[in-house]
Steps between C-alpha positions, in 0.01 A plus 500: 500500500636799379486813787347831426731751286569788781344758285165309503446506873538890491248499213253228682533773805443806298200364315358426849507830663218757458447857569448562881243788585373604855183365614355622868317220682360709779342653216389279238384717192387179289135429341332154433459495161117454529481839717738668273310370145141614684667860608672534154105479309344739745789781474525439137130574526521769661727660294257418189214668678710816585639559181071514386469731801761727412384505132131649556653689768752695325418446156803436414650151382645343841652175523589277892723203480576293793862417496498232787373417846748379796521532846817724702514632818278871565886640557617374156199587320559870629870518410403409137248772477544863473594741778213750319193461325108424570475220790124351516405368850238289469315242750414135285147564738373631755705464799721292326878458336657778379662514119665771341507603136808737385490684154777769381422897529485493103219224462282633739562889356464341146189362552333816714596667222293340245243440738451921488534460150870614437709306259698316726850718505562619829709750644835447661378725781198251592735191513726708792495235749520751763145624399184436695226352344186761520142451567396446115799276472397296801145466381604364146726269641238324736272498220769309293615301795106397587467382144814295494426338852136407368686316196769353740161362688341385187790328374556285864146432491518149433857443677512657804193745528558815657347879527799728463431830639773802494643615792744787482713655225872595546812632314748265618567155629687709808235436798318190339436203760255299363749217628782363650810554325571101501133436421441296200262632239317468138629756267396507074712718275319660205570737248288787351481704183289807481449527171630418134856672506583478873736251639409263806513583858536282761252441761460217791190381723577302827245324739566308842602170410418307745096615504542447142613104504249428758246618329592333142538183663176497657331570208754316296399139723107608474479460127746156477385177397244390302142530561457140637810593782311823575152327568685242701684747681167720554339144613788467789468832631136442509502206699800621741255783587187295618749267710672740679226609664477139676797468574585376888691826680624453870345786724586549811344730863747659695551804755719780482854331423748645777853543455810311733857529507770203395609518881098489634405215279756246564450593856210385499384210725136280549312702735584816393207743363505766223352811499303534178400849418187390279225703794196295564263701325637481135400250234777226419670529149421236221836495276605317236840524354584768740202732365226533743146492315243531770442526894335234652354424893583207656235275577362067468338324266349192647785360669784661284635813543426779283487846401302732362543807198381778589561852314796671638247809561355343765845436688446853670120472555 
């Protein structure tokens, strides 16, 4: 047998090794496939209904493209975007997750001014970053921002269904903390063109993640199987509800439990007598599973003891 030539072992070991790139396990910023397929159709969606939106809005030919979907943490996602520009708060509903939508100075200014019927070129002066946004410039933008939420909500409709509604308006990313900087979350990249000659802008949506996965696989394992699996399923749930009811549950009648020390209770000795601080006058618990459900009296029944419910009103009467 003839041994390996000592340049082929170098070339055997070269072949083998692969490019090594950094990858933080306390934050894992990795889809399933299925989620990322199923968030992929609704953001490429959404970007189909807002470029119609923008088109009767501004009359003008307008075209969104979603460039891709991943997950990064909130602190990432910020570094990546720009110091200045319009910064859309928004709650996914009431009272719930935060998202954020950011969109440059010039898109936003591009699009007010068609919407007052301009011709889209817009003065150096307006894109000053250090500029405030006025009261007629606030207005239009939460009209454009209430549109583009509603189409964000129509598009998730059958994923993960939500009500976006706006919540603030800013300048800059500089006092934005809809998260934890290590917090993982959804982000889509898009790109839009207001109209024929202009040249795409950049623009990005991001949503809690977590809400967001919960949600799509709850609906996701809803609507799996086929409809025999579903009817069998909807059969089992059926008759797991009617026996539960019957089932045996151990219920017990004690007094007012009283507290001892290590040192008191392996003191004790036959003869000795506790103090109980249950008073005479009050109604003994009935507990199960350390949850008390009812008062009850003691009393017989026959020969056996028993007790009686009574409604904890009447303890003081």
């Amino acid at each position: 047998m003839t041994p390996p030539s000592p340049s082929a072992a170098p070339a055997r070991r070269k072949r083998r090794r692969g490019v090594v790139s950094e990858y933080d396990f306390t934050r894992p910023t990795a889809l399933a496939r299925e989620h990322s397929r199923a968030l992929e159709v609704a953001f490429e969606a959404f970007a189909r209904q807002f470029s119609t939106t923008l088109l009767t809005r501004l009359r003008q030919t307008c075209t969104v493209v979603c460039t891709g979907v991943g997950a990064r943490s909130f602190e990432d996602h910020l570094a990546g975007q720009p110091s200045q520009g319009v910064f859309l708060t928004f709650r996914t509903e009431a009272g719930g997750a935060s998202g954020l939508v950011v969109l440059e100075a010039a898109t936003v200014m591009t699009a007010m001014d068609f919407l007052l019927g301009g011709h889209g070129n817009v003065e150096p002066t307006v894109l000053n970053p250090e500029r405030e946004l006025t009261d007629i410039d606030n207005r239009l933008i939460e009209s454009l921002a209430g549109r583009l939420l509603g189409d964000l909500g129509t598009a998730f409709a059958g994923t993960v269904p939500m009500a976006p509604v706006l919540a603030d308006v800013d300048q800059t990313s500089q006092f934005l903390t809809l998260a934890a900087p290590a917090d993982v979350v959804l982000v889509a990249g898009f790109t839009v063109t207001l109209g024929e000659d202009a040249e795409p802008a950049a623009f990005s949506v991001m949503l809690p993640l977590n809400p967001v996965l919960a949600r799509l696989t709850e609906n996701r394992g809803a609507h799996d199987g086929t409809e025999e699996q579903r009817r069998t399923a909807a059969h089992a749930a059926d008759v797991l509800s009617r026996a539960v009811p019957e089932l045996p549950v151990d219920v017990h009648v004690r007094m007012t439990p009283m507290a001892l020390s290590v040192q008191a209770v392996t003191a004790l000795a036959v003869g000795d007598v506790l103090h109980l601080p249950h008073p005479t006058a009050r109604p003994l618990d009935v507990v199960t599973d350390d949850v008390a459900l009812a008062r009850a009296v003691p009393g017989t029944s026959g020969t056996r003891l028993a007790c009686l419910v009574v409604n904890p009103d009447e303890e003081t009467r």
